[in-house]
C-alpha positions as CSV (number, residue, x, y, z in Angstrom):
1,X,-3.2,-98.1,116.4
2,X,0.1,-98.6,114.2
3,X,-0.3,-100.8,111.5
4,X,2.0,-102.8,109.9
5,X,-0.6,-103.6,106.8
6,X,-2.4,-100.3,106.6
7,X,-0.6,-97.1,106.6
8,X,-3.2,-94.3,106.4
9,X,-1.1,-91.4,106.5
10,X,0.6,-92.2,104.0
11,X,-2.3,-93.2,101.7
12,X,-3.7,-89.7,102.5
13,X,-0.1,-87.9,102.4
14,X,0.0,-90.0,98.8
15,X,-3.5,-88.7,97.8
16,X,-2.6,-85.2,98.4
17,X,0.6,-85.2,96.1
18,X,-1.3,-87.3,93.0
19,X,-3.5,-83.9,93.1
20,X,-0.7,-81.9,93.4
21,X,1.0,-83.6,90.5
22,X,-2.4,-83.3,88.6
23,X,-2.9,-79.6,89.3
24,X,0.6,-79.3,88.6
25,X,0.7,-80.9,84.9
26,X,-2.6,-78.2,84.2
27,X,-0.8,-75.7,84.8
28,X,2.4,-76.5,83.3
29,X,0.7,-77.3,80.2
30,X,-1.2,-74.1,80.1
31,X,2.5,-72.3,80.4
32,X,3.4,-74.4,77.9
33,X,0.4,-73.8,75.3
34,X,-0.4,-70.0,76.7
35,X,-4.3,-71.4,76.9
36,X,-5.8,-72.3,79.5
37,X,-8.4,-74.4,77.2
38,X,-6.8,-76.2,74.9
39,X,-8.9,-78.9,74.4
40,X,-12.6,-80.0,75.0
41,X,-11.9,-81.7,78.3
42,X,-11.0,-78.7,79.4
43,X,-14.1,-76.5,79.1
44,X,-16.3,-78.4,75.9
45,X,-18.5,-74.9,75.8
46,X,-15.7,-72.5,75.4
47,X,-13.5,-74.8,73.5
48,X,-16.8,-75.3,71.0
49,X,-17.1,-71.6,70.6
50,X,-13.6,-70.8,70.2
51,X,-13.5,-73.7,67.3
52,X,-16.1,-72.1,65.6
53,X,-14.6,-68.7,65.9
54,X,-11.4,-69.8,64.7
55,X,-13.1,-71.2,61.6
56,X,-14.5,-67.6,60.9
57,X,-11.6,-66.3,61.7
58,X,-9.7,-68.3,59.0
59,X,-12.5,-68.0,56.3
60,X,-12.6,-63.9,56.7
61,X,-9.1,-64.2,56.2
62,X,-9.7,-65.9,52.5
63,X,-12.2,-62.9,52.2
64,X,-9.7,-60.6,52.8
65,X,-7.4,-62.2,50.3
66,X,-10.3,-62.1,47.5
67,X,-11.1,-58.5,48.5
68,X,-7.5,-57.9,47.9
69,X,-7.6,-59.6,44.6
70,X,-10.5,-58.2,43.6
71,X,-8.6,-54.1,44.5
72,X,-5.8,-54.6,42.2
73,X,-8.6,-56.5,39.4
74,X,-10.3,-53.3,39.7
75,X,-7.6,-50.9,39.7
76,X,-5.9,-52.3,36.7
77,X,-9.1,-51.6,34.8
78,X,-9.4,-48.0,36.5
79,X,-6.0,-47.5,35.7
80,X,-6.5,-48.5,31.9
81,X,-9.6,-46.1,31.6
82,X,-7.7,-43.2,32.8
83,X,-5.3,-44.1,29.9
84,X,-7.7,-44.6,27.5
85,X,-9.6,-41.2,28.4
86,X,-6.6,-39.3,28.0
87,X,-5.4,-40.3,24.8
88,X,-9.5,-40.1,23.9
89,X,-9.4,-36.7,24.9
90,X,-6.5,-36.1,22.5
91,X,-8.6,-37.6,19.5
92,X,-11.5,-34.9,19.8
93,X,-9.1,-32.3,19.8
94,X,-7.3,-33.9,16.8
95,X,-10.8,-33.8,15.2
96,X,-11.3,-30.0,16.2
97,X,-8.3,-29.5,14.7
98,X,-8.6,-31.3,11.8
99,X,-11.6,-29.3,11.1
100,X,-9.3,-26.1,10.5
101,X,-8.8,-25.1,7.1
102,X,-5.3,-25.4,6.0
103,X,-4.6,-28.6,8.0
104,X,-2.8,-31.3,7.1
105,X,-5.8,-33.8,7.4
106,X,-4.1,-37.0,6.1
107,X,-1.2,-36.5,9.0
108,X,-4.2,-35.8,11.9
109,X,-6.0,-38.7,10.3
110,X,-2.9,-41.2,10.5
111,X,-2.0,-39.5,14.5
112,X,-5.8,-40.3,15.2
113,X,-5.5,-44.1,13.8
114,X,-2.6,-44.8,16.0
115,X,-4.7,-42.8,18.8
116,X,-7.6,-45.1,18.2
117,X,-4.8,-48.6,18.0
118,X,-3.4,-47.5,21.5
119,X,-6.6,-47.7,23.6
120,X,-7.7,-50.9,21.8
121,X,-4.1,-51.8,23.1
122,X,-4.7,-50.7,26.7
123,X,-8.0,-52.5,26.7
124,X,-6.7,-55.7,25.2
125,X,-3.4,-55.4,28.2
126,X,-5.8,-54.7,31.0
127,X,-5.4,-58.0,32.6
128,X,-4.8,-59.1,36.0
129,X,-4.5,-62.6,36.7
130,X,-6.7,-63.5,33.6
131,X,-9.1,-61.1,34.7
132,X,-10.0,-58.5,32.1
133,X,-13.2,-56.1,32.1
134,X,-11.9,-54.1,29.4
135,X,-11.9,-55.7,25.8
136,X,-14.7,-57.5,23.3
137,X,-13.5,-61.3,23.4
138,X,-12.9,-62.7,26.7
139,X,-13.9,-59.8,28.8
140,X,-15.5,-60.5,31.6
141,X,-17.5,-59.0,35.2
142,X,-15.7,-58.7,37.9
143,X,-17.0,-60.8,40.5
144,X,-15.7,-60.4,44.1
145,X,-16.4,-62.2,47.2
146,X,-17.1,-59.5,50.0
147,X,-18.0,-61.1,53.1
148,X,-18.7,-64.6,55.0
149,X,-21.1,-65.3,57.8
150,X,-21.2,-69.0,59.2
151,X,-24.0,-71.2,57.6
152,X,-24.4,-68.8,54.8
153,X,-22.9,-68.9,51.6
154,X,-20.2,-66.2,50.4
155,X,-21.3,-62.9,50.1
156,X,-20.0,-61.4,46.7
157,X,-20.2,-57.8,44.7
158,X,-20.3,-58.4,40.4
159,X,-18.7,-55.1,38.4
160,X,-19.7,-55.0,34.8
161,X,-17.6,-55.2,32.3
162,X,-17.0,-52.7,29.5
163,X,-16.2,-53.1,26.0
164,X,-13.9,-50.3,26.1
165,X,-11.8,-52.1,23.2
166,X,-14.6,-51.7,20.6
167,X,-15.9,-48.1,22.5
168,X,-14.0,-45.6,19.5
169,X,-15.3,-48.2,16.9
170,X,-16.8,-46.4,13.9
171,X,-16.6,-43.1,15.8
172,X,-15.5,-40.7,12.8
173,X,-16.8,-37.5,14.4
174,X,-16.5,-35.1,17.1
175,X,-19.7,-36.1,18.3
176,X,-19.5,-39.6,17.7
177,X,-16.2,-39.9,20.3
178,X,-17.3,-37.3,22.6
179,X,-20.0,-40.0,23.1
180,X,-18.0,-42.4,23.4
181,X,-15.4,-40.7,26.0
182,X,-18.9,-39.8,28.2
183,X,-19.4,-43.4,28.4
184,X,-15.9,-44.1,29.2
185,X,-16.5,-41.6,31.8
186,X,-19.2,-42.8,33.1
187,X,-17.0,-46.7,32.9
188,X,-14.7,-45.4,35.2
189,X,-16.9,-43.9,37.7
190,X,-18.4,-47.2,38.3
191,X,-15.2,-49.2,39.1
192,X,-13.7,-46.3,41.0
193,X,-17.0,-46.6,43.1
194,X,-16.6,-50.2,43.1
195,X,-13.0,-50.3,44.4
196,X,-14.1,-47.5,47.3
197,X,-16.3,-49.8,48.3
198,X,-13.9,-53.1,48.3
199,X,-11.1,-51.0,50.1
200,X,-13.8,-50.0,52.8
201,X,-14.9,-53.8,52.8
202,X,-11.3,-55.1,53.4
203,X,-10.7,-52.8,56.3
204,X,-14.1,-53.9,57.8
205,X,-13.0,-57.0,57.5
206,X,-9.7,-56.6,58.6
207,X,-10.8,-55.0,62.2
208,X,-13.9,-57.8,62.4
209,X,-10.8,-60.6,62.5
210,X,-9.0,-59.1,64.9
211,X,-12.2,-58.6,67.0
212,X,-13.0,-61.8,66.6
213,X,-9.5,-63.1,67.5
214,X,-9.5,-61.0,70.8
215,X,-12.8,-62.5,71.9
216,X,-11.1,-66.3,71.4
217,X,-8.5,-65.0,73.6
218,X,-10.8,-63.9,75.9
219,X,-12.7,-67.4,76.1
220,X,-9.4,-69.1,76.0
221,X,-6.1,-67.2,76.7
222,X,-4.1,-68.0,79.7
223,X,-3.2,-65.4,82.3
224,X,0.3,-65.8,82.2
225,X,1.4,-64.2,85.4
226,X,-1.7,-66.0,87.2
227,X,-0.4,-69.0,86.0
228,X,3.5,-68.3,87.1
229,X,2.5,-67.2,90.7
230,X,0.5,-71.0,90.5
231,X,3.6,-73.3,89.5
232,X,5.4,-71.8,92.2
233,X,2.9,-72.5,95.1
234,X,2.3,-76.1,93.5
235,X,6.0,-76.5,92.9
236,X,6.4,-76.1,96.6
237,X,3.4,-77.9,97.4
238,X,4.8,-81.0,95.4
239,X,8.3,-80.5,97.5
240,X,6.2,-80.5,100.8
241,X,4.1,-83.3,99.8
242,X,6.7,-85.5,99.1
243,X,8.5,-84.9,102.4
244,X,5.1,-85.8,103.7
245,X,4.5,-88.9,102.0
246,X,8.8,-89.8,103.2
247,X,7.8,-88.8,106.9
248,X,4.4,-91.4,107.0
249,X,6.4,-94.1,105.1
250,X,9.2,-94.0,108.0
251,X,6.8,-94.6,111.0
252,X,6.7,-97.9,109.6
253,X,10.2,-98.2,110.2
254,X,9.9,-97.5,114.0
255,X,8.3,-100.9,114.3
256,X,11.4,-102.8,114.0
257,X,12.9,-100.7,117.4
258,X,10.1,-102.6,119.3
259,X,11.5,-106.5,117.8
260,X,15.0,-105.7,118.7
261,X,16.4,-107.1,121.6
């Protein structure tokens, strides 16, 4: 029966191209973004996850940054002990020497103030933005966030300080600052062991965000040339549907050949 009122094929051939156009719109906007789930209507479970992700994502990068703040805190104090351990080094054997008869002792005694002034200067310049483990008023632990799980607060690492400003302080002998370069010694090894252990922790880290970042793109990554070959078949299919819907609006137009006289 031909119907004047009710055309059904073009109500299906109509039908066909609104999916079309939808399927068409997906895909174009998955081009578009490079994801194929880009927001929660499109998948809420993988778009939940890959929110999360992307939040640890972002907060291991802040650790990396404090890891990489908490390096160069570190190595400014390493590098000020080596310093100071040197010119210590040069202070016992200015004692040794002073000890020799025939010396000049007031000229050793005078090189071994200004010996002594320079590592109270190191420690007292051994600061990195604020930050200084090294000297007797205002010296302070370094404390360094390490590591972030979700639901857990920061993970951090604390160095201690050391009064290296106030470490020659009454030391008048041989002995006295060989003790007191041991303990510098012993200073050093601990930051140096510290800082292994932060560089180690930043690479970790580093290599956990970008495994984390490849799993998001596996939950939510578009598959670029699965998406090209799929605008071309619904391109056509768009073309084709709209010749379609064209062909079932014309049968309509046959009526009037059967009013004409």
């Amino acid at each position: 029966m031909t119907s004047l009122l009710t055309n059904a094929s073009a109500m299906t051939a109509l039908q066909t191209l609104s999916s079309t156009n939808k399927n068409l719109g997906v895909t174009q906007n998955r081009i578009a973004t490079g994801e194929r789930v880009s927001t929660a209507s499109d998948n809420a479970a993988y778009w939940s996850i890959a929110t999360s992700m992307r939040t640890q994502s972002g907060a291991l990068g802040a650790v990396q940054d404090a890891l990489g703040l908490g390096a160069a805190i570190l190595d400014t104090a390493s590098s000020a002990l080596e310093e100071a351990i040197n010119k210590t080094k040069e202070i016992v054997n200015k004692y040794v020497a002073r000890a020799t008869p025939g010396t000049d002792t007031a000229a050793i005694d005078a090189e071994i103030t200004q010996l002594k002034a320079q590592v109270v200067s190191i420690a007292q310049n051994a600061d990195f933005q604020g930050v200084n483990m090294l000297k007797s008023t205002g010296g302070s632990a370094a404390n360094i966030v390490t590591g972030y799980q979700p639901g857990a607060a920061p993970t951090t690492m604390s160095v201690a300080a050391y009064d290296l400003e106030a470490a020659l302080t009454g030391a008048t002998t041989t002995v006295a600052v060989d003790t007191a370069l041991k303990a510098m010694q012993s200073a050093a090894a601990t930051i140096g062991a510290a800082k292994t252990r932060v560089d180690s922790q930043k690479s970790f880290t580093s290599k956990l965000v970008d495994s984390i970042d490849r799993g998001i793109g596996q939950l939510v990554d578009a598959d670029m040339n699965k998406e090209s070959a799929r605008l071309a078949a619904l391109q056509t299919q768009q073309q084709l549907g709209i010749q379609a819907l064209s062909i079932a609006n014309s049968s309509s137009q046959s009526l009037l050949s059967l009013f004409r006289g």
